[in-house]
N, CA, C and O atoms as CSV, one atom per row, in Angstrom:
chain,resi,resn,atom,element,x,y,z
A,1,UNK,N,N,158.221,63.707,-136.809
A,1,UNK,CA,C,157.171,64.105,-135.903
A,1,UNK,C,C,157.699,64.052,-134.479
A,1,UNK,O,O,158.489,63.220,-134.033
A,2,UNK,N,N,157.082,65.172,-133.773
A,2,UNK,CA,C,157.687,64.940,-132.579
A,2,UNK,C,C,156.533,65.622,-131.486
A,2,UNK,O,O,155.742,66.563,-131.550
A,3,UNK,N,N,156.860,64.716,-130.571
A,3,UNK,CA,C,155.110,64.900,-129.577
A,3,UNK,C,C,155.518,64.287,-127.953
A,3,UNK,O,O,156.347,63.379,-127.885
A,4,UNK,N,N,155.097,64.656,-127.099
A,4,UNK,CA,C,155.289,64.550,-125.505
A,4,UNK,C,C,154.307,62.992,-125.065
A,4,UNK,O,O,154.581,62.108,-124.254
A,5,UNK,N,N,153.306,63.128,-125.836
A,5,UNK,CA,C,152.830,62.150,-125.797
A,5,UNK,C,C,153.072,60.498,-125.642
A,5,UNK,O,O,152.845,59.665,-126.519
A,6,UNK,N,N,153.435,60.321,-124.706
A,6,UNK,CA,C,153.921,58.776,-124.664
A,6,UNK,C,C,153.480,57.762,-124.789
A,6,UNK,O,O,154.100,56.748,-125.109
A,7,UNK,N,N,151.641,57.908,-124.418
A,7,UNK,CA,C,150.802,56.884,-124.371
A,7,UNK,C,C,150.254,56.423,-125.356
A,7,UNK,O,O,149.804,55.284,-125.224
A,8,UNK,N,N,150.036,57.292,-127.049
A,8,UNK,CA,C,149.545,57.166,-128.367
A,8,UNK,C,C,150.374,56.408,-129.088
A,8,UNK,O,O,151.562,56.575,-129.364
A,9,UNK,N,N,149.782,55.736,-129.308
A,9,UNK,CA,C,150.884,54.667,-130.417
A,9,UNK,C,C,150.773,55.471,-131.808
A,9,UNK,O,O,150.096,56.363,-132.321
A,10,UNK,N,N,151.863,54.604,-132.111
A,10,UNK,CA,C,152.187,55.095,-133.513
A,10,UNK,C,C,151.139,55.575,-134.580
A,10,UNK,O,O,151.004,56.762,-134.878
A,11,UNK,N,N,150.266,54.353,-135.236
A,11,UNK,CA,C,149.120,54.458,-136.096
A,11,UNK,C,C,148.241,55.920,-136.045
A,11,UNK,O,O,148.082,56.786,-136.906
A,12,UNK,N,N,147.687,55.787,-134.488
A,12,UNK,CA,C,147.314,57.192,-133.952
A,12,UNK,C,C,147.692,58.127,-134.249
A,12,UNK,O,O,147.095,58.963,-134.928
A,13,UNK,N,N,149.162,58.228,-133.649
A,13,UNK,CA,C,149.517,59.558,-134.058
A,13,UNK,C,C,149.796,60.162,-135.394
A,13,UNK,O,O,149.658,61.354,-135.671
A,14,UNK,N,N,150.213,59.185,-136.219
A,14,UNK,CA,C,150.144,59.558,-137.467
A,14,UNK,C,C,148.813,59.947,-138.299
A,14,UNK,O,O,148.702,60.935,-139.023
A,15,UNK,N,N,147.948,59.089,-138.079
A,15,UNK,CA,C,146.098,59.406,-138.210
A,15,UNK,C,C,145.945,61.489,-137.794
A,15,UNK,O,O,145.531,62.355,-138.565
A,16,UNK,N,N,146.336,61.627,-136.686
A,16,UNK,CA,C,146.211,62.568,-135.765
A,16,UNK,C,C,146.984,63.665,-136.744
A,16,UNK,O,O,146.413,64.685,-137.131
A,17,UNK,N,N,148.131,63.386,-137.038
A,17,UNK,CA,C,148.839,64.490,-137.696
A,17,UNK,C,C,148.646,64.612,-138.942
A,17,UNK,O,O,148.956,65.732,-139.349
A,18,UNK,N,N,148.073,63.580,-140.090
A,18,UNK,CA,C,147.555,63.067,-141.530
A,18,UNK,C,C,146.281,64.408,-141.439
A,18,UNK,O,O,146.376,65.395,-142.168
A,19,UNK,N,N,145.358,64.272,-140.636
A,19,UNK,CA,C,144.131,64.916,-140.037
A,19,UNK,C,C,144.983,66.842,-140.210
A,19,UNK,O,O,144.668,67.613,-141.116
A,20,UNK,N,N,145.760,67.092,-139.380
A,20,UNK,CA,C,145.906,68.218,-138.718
A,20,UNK,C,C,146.322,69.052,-140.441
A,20,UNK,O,O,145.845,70.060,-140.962
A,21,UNK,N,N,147.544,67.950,-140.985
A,21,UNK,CA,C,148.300,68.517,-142.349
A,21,UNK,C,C,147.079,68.701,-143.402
A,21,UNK,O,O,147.349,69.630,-144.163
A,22,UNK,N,N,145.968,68.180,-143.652
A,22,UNK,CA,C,144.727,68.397,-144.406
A,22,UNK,C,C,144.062,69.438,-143.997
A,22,UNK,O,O,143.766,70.389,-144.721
A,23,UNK,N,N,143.787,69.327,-142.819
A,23,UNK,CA,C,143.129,71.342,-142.492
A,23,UNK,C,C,144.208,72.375,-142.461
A,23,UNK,O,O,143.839,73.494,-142.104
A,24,UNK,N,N,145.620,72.203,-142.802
A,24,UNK,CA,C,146.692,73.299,-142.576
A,24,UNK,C,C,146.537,73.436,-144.256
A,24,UNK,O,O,146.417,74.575,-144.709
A,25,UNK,N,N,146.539,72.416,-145.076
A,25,UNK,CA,C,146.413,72.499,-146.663
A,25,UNK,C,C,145.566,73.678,-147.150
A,25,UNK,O,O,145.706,74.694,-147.830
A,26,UNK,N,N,144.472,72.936,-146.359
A,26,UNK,CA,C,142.938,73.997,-147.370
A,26,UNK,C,C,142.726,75.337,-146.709
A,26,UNK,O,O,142.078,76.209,-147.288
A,27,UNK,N,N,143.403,75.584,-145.169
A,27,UNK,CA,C,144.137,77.053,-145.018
A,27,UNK,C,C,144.339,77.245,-146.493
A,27,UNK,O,O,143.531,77.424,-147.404
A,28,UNK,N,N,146.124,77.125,-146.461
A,28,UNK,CA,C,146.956,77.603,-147.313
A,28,UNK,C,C,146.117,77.862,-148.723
A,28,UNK,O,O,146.139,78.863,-149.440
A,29,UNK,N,N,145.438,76.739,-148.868
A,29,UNK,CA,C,144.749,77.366,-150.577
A,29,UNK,C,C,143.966,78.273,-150.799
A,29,UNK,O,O,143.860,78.880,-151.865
A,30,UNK,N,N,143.131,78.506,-149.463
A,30,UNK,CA,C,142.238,79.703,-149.342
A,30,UNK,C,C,142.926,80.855,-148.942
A,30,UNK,O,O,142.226,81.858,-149.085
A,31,UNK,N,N,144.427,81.151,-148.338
A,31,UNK,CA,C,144.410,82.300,-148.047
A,31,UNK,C,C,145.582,82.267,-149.668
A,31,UNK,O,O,145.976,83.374,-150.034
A,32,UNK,N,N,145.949,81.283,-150.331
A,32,UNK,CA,C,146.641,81.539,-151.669
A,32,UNK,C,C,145.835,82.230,-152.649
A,32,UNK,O,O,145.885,83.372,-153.106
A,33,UNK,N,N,144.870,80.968,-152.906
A,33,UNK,CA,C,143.925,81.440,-154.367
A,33,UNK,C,C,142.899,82.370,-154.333
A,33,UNK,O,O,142.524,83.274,-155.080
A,34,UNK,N,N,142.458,81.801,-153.009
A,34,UNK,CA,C,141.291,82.967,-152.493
A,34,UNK,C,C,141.962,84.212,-151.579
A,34,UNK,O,O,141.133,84.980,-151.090
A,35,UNK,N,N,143.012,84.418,-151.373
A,35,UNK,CA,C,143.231,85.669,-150.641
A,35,UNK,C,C,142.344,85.935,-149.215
A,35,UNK,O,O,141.889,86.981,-148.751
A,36,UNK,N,N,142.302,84.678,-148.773
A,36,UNK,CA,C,141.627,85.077,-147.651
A,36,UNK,C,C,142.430,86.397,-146.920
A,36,UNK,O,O,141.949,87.523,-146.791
A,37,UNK,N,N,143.456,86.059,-146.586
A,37,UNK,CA,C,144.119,86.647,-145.759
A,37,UNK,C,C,144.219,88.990,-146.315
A,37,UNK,O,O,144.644,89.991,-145.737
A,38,UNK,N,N,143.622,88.738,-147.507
A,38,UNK,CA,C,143.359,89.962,-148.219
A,38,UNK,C,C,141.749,90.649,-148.130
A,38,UNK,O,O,140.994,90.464,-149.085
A,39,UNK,N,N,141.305,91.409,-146.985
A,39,UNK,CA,C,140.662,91.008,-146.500
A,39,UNK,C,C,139.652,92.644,-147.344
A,39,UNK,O,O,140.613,93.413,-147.326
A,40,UNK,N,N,138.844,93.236,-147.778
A,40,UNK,CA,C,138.468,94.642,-148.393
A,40,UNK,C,C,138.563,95.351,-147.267
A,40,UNK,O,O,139.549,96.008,-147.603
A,41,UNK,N,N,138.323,95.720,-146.236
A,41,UNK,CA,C,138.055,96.320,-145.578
A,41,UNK,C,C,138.022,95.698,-144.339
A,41,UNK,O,O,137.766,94.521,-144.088
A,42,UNK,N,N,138.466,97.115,-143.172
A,42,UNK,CA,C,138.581,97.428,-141.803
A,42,UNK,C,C,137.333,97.159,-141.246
A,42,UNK,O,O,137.285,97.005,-140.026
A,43,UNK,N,N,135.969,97.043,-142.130
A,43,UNK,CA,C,134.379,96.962,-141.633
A,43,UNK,C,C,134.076,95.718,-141.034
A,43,UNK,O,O,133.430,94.966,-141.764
A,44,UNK,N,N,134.402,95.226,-139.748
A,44,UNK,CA,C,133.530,93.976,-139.530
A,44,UNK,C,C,132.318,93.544,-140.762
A,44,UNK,O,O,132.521,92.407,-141.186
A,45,UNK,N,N,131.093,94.252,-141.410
A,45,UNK,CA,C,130.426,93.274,-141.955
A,45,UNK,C,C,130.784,93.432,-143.138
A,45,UNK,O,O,130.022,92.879,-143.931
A,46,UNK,N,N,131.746,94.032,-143.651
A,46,UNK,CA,C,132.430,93.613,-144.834
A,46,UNK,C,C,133.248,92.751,-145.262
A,46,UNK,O,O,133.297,92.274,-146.396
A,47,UNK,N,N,134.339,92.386,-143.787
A,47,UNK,CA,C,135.278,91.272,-143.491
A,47,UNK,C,C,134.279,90.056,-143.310
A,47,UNK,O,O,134.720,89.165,-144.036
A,48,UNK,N,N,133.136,89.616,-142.671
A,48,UNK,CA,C,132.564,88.894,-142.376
A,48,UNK,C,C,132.297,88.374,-143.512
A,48,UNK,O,O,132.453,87.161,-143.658
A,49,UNK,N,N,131.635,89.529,-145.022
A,49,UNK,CA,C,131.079,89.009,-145.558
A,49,UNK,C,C,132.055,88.564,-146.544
A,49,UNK,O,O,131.685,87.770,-147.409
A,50,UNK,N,N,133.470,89.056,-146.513
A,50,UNK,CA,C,134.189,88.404,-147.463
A,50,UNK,C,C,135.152,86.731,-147.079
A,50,UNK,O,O,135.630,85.747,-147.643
A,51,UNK,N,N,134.983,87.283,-145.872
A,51,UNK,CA,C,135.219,85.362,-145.160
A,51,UNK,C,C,133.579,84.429,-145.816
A,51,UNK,O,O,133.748,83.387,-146.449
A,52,UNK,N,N,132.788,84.713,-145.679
A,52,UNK,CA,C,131.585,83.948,-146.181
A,52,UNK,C,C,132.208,83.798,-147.834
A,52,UNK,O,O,132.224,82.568,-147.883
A,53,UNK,N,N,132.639,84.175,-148.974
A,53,UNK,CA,C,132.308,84.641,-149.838
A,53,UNK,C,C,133.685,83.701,-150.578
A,53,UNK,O,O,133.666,83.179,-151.692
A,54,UNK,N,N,135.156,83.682,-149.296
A,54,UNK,CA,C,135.816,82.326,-149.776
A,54,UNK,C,C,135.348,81.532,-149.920
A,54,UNK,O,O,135.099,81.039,-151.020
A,55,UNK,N,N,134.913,80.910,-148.361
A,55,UNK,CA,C,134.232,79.965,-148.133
A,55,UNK,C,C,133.507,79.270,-148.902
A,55,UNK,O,O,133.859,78.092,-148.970
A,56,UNK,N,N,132.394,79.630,-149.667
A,56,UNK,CA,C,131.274,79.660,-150.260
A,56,UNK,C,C,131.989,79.345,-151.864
A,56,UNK,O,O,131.434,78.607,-152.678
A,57,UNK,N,N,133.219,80.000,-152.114
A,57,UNK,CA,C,133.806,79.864,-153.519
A,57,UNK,C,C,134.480,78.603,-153.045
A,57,UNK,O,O,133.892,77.528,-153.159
A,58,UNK,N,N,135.614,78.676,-152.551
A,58,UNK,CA,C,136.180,77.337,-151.953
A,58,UNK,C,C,135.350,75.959,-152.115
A,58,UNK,O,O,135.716,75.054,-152.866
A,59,UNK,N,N,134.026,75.910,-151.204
A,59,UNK,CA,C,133.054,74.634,-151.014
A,59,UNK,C,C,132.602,74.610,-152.764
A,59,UNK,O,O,132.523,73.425,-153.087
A,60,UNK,N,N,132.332,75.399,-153.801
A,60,UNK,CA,C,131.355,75.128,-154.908
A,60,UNK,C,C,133.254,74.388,-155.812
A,60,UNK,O,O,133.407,73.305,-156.376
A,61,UNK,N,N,134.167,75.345,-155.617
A,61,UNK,CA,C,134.569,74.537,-156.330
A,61,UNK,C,C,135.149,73.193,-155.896
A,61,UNK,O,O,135.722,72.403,-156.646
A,62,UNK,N,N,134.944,73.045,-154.686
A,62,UNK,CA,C,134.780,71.246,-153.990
A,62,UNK,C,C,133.758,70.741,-155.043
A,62,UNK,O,O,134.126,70.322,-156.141
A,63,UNK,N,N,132.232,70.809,-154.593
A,63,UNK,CA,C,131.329,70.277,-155.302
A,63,UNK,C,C,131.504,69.990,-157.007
A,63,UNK,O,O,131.194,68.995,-157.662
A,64,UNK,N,N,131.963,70.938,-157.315
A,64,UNK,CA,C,132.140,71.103,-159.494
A,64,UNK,C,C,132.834,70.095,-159.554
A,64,UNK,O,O,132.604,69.387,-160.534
A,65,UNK,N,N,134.122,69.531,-158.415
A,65,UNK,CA,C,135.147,68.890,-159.473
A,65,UNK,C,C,135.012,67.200,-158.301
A,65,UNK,O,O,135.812,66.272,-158.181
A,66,UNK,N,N,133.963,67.384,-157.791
A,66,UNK,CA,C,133.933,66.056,-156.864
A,66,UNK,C,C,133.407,64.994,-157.477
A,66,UNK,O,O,133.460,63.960,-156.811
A,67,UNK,N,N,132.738,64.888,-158.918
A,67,UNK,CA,C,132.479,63.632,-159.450
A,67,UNK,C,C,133.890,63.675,-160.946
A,67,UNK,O,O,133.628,62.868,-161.838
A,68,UNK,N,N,134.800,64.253,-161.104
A,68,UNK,CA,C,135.632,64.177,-162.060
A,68,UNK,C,C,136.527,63.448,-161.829
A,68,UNK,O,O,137.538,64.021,-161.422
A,69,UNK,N,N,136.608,61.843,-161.969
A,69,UNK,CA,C,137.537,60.923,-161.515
A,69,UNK,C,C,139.035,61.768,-161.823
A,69,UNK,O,O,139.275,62.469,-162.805
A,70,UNK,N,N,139.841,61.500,-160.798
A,70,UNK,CA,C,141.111,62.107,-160.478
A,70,UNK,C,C,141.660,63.165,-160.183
A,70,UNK,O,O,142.851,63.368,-159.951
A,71,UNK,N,N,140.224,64.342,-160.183
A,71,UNK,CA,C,140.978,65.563,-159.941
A,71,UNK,C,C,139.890,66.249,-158.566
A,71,UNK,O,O,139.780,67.411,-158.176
A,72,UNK,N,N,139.210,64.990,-158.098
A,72,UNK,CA,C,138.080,65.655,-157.024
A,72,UNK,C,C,138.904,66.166,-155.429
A,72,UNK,O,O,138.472,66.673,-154.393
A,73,UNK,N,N,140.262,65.730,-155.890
A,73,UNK,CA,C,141.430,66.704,-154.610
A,73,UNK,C,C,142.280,67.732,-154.742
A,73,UNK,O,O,143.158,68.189,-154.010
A,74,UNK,N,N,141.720,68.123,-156.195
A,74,UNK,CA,C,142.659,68.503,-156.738
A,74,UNK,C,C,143.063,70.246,-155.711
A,74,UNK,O,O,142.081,70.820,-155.241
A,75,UNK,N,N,144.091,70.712,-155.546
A,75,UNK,CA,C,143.816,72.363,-155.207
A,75,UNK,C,C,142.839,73.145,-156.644
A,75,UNK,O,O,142.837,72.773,-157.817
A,76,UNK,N,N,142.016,74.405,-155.966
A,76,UNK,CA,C,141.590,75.314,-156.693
A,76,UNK,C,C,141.985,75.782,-157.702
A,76,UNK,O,O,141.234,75.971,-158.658
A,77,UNK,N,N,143.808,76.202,-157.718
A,77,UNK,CA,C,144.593,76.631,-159.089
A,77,UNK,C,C,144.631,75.408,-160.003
A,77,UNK,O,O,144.967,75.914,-161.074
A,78,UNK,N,N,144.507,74.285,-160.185
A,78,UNK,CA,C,144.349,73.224,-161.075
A,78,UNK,C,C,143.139,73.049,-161.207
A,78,UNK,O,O,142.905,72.818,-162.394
A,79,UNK,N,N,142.077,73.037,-160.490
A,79,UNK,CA,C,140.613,72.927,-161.156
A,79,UNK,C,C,139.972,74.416,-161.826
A,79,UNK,O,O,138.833,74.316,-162.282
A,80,UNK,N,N,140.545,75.590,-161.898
A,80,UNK,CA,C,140.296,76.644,-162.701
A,80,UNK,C,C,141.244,76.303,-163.729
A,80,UNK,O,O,140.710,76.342,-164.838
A,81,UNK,N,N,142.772,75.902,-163.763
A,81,UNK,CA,C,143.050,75.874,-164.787
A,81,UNK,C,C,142.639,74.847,-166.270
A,81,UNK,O,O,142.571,74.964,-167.493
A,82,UNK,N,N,142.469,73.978,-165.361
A,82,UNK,CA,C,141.457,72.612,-166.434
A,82,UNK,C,C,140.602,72.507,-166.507
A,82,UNK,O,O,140.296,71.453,-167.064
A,83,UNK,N,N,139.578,73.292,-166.119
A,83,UNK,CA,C,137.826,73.295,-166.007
A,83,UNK,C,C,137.298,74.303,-166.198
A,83,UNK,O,O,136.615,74.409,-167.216
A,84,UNK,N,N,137.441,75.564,-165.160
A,84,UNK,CA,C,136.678,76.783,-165.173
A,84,UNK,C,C,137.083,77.362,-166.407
A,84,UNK,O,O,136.427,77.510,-167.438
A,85,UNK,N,N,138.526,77.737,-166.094
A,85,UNK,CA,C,139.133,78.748,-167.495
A,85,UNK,C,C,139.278,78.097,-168.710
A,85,UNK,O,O,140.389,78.128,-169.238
A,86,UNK,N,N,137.982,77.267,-169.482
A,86,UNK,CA,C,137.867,77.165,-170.672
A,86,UNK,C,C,137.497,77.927,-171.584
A,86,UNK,O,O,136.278,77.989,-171.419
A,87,UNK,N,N,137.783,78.608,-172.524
A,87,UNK,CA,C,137.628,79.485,-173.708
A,87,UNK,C,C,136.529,78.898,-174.325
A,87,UNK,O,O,136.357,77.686,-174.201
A,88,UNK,N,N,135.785,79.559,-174.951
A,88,UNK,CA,C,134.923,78.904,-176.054
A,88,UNK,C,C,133.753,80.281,-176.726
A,88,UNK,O,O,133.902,81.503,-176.690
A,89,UNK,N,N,132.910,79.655,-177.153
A,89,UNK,CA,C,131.657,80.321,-177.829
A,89,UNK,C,C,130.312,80.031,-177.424
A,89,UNK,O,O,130.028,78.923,-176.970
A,90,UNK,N,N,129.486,80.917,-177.551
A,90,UNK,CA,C,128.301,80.847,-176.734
A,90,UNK,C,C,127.483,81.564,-178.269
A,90,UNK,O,O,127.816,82.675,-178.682
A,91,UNK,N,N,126.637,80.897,-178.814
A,91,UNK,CA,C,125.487,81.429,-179.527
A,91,UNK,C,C,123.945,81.126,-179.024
A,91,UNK,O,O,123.368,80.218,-178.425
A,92,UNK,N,N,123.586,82.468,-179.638
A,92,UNK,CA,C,122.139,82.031,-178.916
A,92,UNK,C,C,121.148,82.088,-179.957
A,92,UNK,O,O,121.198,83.143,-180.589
A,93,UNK,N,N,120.132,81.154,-180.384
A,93,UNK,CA,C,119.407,81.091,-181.761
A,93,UNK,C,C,118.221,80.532,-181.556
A,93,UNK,O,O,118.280,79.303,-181.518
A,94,UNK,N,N,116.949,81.081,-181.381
A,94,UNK,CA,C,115.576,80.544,-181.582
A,94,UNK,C,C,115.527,79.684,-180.547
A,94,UNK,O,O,115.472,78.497,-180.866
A,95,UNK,N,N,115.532,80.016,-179.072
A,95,UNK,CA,C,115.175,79.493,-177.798
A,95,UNK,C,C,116.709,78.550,-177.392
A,95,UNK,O,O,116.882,78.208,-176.222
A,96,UNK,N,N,117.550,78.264,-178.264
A,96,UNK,CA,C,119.084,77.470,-177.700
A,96,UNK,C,C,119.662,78.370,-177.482
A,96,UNK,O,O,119.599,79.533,-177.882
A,97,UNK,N,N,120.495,77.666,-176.573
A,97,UNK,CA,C,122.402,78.672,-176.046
A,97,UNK,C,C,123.465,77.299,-176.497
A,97,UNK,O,O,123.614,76.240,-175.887
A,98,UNK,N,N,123.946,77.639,-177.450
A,98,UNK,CA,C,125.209,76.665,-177.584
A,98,UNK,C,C,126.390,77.086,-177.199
A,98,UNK,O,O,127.067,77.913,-177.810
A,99,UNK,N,N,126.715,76.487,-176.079
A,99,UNK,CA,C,128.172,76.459,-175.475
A,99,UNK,C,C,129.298,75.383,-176.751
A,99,UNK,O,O,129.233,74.156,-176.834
A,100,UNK,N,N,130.031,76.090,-177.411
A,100,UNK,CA,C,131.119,75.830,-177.612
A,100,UNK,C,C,132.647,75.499,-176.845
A,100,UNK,O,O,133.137,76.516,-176.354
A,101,UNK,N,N,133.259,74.569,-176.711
A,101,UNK,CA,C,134.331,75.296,-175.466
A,101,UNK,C,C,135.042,74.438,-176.541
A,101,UNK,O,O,134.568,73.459,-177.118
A,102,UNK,N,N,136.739,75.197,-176.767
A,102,UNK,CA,C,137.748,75.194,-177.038
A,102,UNK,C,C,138.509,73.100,-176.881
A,102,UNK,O,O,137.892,72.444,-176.042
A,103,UNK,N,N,139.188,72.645,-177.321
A,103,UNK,CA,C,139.837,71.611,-177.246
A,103,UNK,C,C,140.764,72.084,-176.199
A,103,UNK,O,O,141.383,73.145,-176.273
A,104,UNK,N,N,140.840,71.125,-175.079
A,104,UNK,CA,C,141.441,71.021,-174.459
A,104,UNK,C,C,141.950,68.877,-173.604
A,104,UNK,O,O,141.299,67.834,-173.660
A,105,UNK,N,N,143.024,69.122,-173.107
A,105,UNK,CA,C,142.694,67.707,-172.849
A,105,UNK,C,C,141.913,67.482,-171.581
A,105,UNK,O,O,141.923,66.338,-171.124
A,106,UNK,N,N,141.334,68.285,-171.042
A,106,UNK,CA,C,140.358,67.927,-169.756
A,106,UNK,C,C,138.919,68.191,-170.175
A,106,UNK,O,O,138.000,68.167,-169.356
A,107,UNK,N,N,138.715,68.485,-171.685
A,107,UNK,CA,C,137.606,68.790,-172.300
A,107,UNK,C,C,136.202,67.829,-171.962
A,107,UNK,O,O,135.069,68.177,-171.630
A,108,UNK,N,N,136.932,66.163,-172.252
A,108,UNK,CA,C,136.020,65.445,-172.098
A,108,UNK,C,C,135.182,64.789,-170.703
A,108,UNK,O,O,134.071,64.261,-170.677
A,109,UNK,N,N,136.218,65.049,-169.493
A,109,UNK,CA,C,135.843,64.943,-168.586
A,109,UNK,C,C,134.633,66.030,-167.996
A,109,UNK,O,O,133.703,65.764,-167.234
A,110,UNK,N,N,135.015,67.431,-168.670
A,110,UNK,CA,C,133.789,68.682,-168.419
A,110,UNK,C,C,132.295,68.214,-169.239
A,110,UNK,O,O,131.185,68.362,-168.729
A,111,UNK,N,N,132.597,67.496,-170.913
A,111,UNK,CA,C,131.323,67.558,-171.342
A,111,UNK,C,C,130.866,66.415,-170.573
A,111,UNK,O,O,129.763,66.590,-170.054
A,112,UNK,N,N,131.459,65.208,-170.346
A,112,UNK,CA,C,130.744,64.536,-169.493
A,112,UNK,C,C,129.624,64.711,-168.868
A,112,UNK,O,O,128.424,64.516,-169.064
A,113,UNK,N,N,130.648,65.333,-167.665
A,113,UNK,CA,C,129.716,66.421,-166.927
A,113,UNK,C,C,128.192,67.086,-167.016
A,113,UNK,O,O,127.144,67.124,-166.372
A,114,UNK,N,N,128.750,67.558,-168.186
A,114,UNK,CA,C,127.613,68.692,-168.882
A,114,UNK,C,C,126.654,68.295,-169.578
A,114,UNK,O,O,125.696,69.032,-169.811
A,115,UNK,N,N,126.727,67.297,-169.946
A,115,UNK,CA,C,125.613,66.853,-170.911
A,115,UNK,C,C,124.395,66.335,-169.823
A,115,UNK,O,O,123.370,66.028,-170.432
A,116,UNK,N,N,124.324,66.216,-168.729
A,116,UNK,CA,C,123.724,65.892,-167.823
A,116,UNK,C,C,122.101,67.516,-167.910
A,116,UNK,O,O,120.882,67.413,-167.772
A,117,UNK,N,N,122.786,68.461,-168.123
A,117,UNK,CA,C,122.111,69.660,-168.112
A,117,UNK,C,C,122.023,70.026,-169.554
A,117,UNK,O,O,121.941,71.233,-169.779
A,118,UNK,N,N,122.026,68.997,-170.847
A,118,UNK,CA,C,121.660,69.296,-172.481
A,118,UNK,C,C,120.405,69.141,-172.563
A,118,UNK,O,O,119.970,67.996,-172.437
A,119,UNK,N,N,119.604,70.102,-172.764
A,119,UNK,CA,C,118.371,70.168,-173.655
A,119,UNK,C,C,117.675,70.836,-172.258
A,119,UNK,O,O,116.626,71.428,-172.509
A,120,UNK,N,N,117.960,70.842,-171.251
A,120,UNK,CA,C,116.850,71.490,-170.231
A,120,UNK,C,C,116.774,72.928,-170.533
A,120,UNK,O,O,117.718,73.696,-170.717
A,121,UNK,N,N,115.484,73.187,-170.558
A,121,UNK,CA,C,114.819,74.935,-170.459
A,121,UNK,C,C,114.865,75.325,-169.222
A,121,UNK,O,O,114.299,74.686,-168.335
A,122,UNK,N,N,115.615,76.537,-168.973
A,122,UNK,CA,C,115.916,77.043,-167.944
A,122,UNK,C,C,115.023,78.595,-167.867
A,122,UNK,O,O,115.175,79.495,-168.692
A,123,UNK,N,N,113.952,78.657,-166.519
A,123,UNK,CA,C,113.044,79.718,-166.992
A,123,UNK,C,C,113.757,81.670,-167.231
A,123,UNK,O,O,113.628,82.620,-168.003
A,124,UNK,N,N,114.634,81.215,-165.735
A,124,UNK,CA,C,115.936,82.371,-165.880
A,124,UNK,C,C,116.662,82.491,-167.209
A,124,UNK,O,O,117.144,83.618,-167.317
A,125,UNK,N,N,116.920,81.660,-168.328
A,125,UNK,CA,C,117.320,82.187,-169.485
A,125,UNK,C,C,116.061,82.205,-170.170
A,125,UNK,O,O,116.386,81.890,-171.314
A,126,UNK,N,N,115.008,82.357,-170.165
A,126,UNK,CA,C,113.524,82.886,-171.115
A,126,UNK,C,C,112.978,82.033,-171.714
A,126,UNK,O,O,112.312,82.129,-172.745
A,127,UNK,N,N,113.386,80.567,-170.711
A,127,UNK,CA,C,113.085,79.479,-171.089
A,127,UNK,C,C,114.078,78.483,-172.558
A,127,UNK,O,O,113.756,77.605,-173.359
A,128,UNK,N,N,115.070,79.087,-172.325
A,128,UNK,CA,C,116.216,78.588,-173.381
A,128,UNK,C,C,116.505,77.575,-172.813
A,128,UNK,O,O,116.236,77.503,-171.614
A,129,UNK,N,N,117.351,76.105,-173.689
A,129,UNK,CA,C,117.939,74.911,-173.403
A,129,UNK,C,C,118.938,75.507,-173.759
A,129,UNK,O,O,118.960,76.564,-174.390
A,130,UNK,N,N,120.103,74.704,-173.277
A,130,UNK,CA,C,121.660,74.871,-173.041
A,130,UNK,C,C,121.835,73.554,-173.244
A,130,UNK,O,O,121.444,72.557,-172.637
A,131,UNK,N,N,122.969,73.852,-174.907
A,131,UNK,CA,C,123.854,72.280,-175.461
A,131,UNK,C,C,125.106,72.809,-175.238
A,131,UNK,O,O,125.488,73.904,-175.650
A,132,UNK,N,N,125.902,71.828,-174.418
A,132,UNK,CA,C,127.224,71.961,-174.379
A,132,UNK,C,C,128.191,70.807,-175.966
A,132,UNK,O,O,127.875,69.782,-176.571
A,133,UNK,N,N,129.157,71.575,-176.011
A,133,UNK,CA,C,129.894,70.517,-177.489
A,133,UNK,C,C,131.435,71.474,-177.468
A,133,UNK,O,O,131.892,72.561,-177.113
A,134,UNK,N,N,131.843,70.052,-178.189
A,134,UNK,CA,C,133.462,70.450,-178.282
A,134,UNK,C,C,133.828,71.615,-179.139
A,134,UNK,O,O,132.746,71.953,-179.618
A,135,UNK,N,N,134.377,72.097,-179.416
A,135,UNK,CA,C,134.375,72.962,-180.815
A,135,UNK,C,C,135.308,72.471,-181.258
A,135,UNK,O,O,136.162,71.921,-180.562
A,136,UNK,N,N,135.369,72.592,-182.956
A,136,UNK,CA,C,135.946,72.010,-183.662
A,136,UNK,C,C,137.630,72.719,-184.075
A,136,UNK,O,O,138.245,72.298,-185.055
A,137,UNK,N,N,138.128,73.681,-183.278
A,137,UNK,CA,C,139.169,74.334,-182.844
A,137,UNK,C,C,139.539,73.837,-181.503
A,137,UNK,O,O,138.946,73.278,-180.580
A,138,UNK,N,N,140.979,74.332,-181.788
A,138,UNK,CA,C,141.583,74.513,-180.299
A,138,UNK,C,C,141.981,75.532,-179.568
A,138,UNK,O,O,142.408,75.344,-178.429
């Protein structure tokens, strides 16, 4: 590290630059995974609305993986690859939706999760409950 600063002690400045390397990070992941920097269009409210639209993807997948002990820092390309992009089966039978999802080893940390939202009727699905479960494949 190197700085003009003479009067900041050490602790500080390291605090100061710890700080700066964490907002240069979540740049980099948003203009990586999210393509910020890939922008649709020359249209101000199209650019606007696709800066909203990282953003907005970025912060939810903060929230999804912020109670999953060990991976709530994780970057975006590791929480789609162990969470979002799970394979599975979805049947729907006499008011249920059974989510099936595939064996995986981050499986149990998702049903965790999920079982929090088992058996609730949701009026947007026509009043269907949603059971999440392992499937008995991998």
């Amino acid at each position: 590290m190197m700085t003009n600063d003479f009067t900041i002690s050490l602790a500080d400045l390291i605090r100061k630059y710890s700080r700066r390397w964490l907002v240069e990070t979540e740049i980099a992941e948003q203009v990586d995974f999210f393509h910020l920097n890939r922008n649709s269009s020359g249209i101000v409210v199209k650019v606007d609305f696709d800066l909203t639209m990282t953003i907005l993807s970025h912060n939810l997948y903060r929230l999804f993986c912020k109670d999953f002990h060990g991976y709530s820092h994780c970057a975006a390309q590791t929480i789609l690859d162990k969470f979002t992009s799970a394979p599975g089966h979805i049947h729907v039978d006499n008011g249920v939706v059974s989510v099936k999802l595939k064996r995986k080893r981050s499986l149990p940390i998702l049903l965790g999760h999920m079982n929090a939202f088992n058996g609730i009727s949701y009026p947007w699905l026509g009043n269907r409950s949603i059971y999440f479960y392992a499937d008995s494949t991998t």
